[in-house]
C-alpha positions in Angstrom: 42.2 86.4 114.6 38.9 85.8 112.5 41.4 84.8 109.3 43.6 82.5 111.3 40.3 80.6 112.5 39.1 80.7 109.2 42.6 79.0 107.8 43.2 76.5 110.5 39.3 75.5 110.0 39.2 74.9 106.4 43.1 73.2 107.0 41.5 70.4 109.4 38.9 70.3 106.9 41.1 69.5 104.4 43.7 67.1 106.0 40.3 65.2 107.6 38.8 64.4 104.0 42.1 62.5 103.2 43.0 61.1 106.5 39.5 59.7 107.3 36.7 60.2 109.9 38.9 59.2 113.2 41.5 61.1 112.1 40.0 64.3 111.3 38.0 64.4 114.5 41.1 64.6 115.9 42.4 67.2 114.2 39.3 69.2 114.7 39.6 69.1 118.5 43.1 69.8 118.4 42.9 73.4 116.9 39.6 74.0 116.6 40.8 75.7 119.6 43.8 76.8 118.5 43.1 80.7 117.9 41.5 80.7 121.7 44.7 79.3 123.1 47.1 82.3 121.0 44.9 84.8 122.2 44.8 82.9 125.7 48.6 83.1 126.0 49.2 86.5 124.4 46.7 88.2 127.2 48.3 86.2 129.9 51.5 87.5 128.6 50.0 91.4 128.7 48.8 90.5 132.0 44.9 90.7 131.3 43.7 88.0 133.4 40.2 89.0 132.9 40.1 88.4 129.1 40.9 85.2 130.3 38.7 84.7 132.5 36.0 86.0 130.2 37.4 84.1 126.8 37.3 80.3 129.3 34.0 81.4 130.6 32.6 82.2 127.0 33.9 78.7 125.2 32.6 76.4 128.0 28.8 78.2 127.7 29.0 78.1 124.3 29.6 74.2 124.5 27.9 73.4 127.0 24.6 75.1 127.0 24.3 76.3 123.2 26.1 73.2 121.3 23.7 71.0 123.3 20.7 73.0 123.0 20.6 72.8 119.5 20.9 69.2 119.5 18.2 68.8 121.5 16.1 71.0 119.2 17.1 69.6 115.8 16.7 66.4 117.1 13.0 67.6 118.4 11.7 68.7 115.4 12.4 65.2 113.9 11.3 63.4 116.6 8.6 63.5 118.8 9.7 61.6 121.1 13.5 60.9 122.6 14.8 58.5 124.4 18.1 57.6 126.1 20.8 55.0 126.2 22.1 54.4 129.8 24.5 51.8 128.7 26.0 53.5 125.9 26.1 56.5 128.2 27.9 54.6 130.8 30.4 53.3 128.6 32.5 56.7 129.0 32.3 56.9 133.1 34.7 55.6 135.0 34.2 56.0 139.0 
C-alpha cells in the first residue's frame, strides 16, 4: 500500500506541474485518497467492517483536528496575532 501512495503522489505531482495550479488541486483530491478507497473496498469485500470504521474514523481526525492544528501553529509562530475573514468565510455557506 505505502508504494502505491507513494506512486499516485508523486503522479499528481507530476501531471499538476504541467497542468497548472487548478488543475493539480484537483488531481490531488481526487486520489490523494485513492489507496484509502482500495483498501476501503477490499475490506468491505472480506467483510471487515471495522477496519472501516477505523480507516473513515482515522482520515477525518487526521483532517480535521491535525491538518488544522498545524495551521493554526505555523501560522502562530509568524504571527502574533490572527484575525478572521467572515465574508470570505461566508462565501462557501449556503443555508
Amino acid at each position: 500500500i505505502i508504494p502505491l501512495a507513494s506512486l499516485l503522489g508523486s503522479a499528481t505531482e507530476a501531471m499538476s506541474t504541467h497542468t497548472g495550479q487548478l488543475v493539480g488541486g484537483l488531481l490531488n483530491a481526487t486520489f490523494g485518497n485513492a489507496v484509502e478507497m482500495i483498501m476501503c473496498i477490499q475490506a468491505v469485500k472480506a467483510g471487515l467492517i471495522q477496519v472501516v470504521q477505523g480507516n473513515l474514523l482515522g482520515s477525518i481526525l487526521s483532517n480535521l483536528l491535525l491538518v488544522l492544528g498545524m495551521a493554526i501553529c505555523a501560522s502562530g509562530l509568524l504571527r502574533k496575532s490572527q484575525t478572521f475573514n467572515a465574508h470570505g468565510a461566508a462565501a462557501n455557506m449556503t443555508c
